[in-house]
C-alpha positions, 0 to 999 in steps of 0.5 A: 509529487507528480504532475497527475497526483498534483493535478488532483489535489489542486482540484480538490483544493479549488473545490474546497475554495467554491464550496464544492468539495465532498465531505467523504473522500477515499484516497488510494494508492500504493504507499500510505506514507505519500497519501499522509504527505499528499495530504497535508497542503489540503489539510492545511488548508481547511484547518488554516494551519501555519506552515510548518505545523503538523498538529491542530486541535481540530484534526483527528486521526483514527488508526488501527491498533495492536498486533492485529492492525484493527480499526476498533468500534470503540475507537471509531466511536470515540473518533465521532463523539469527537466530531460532533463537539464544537470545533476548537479553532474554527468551524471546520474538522477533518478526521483522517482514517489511515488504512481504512481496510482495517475497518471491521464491519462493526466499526464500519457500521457505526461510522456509517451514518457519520459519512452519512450525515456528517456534523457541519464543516466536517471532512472525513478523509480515508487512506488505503491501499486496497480499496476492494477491502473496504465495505461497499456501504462504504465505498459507495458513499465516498469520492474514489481519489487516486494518488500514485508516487511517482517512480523517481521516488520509490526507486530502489537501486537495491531493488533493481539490482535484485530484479536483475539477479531475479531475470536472470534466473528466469532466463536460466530456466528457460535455457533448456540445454543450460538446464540439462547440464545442471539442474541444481544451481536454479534451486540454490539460485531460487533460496538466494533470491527469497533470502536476499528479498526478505532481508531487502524488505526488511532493511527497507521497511526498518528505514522507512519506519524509523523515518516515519516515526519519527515525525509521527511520535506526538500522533501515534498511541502506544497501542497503534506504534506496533500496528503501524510499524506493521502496516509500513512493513506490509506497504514495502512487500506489496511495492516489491511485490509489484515491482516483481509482477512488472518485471516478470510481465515486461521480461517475457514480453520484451524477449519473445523471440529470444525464449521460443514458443510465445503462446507456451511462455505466455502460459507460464507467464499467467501461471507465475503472476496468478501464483504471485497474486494468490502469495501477495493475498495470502501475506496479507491474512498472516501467512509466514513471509519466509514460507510464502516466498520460498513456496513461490519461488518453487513454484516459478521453477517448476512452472519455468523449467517445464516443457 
């Protein structure tokens, strides 16, 4: 963990020895994963669980389900008829709702008034990576609490491999005597790079899940293994995704001199990373990935090799 995410935590913790910590708070970050883990120490701590232990008769979770990742009413409700029942081990309950975005607004509006007024000694913790998804009425009743996972952790030397083939093409399109002897091997290029994306996230995403359930069976229903899945998938593309956006940014910048016109190349630059930023929106309501992937990269050519 890095130094500014433990900085955190050991705040939140010092809060919570004085009496001090909100009872609402909304952890984001760019991997759900490393918010559970981060996590866990806090959790611990209120619920005085031993170390080693990861389940307590007092700590609640609360997930989306079924193939539409969804954060039902009814399980929301059933997840307050819980905390408002005597604790089992003690006076503290924490209730943790993962993906909190997944919150439809009728599910929402129920949970409100419980984060508004929870039971006595009861901390409700909401993980998400797209804050902005939230509710406002939400938002606005929690503590924002920032987590990021430090870069020597998620590197990926798949990845970076692909990030260079990816910077290469680039550069390729911008060469335009190169791009006058042969217009063809940047469009073969482009289906190699959306090919060998989609199946490094996949390997990636399969890896990470069977890794993550398998020390989360006990904790996870049926109905909520598929939404799951499908949420830590999802968390892979967007870290990918961003990874892309990063490198597009910094490889223009850096190389400047090298590509000519500044203002004409900053202009392509805005125009990839605002096609990027609509594609990464699009995936998130179900667009095909293959489809979306393949249309940005069509577009990044065109956009690239114009004059």
């Amino acid at each position: 963990m890095n130094s500014i995410a433990q900085d955190r935590l050991e705040s939140l913790s010092q809060r919570y020895q004085t009496g001090g910590l909100h009872h609402g708070l909304l952890f984001r970050g760019d991997s759900l994963l490393f918010l559970e883990s981060s996590l866990r120490q806090l959790c611990a701590e209120i619920l005085n669980i031993g170390e080693g232990m990861t389940e307590h008769p007092d700590l609640f979770h609360l997930r989306p389900t079924g193939k539409a990742r969804i954060i039902t009413v009814e399980k929301t409700r059933s997840l307050m008829a819980d905390l408002y029942r005597s604790g089992h081990q003690g006076n503290q309950k924490v209730a943790i709702i993962h993906e909190a975005d997944r919150m439809r607004k009728e599910a929402a509006n129920a949970f409100l008034k419980t984060l508004e007024e929870p039971p006595p000694g009861t901390f409700l913790f909401l993980l998400t990576t797209r804050p902005y998804s939230i509710l406002p009425t939400i938002r606005s009743r929690t503590l924002l609490v920032r987590l990021e996972e430090p870069s020597s952790q998620t590197e990926n030397l798949e990845m970076q491999n692909w990030l260079e083939n990816y910077t290469q093409w680039i550069e390729l399109l911008l060469n335009r005597e190169k791009l006058k002897q042969d217009r063809v091997s940047p469009v073969f290029m482009a289906y190699g790079l959306v090919e060998s994306l989609t199946t490094l996230i996949k390997s990636t995403a399969d890896e990470i899940t069977k890794e993550a359930l398998t020390s989360r069976t006990k904790e996870l229903e049926d109905k909520e293994k598929d939404a799951y899945e499908s949420g830590l998938r999802r968390g892979v593309r967007s870290h990918m995704l961003k990874e892309i956006s990063d490198k597009t940014r910094t490889f223009i910048t850096q190389n400047e001199k090298i590509f000519g016109s500044i203002d004409l190349n900053g202009q392509k630059l805005a125009r990839v990373i605002r096609k990027l930023e609509s594609m990464s929106g699009l995936l998130e309501v179900n667009l095909k990935e293959d489809s979306a992937l393949e249309d940005f990269f069509l577009s990044s050519l065109r956009i690239w090799s114009a004059k």
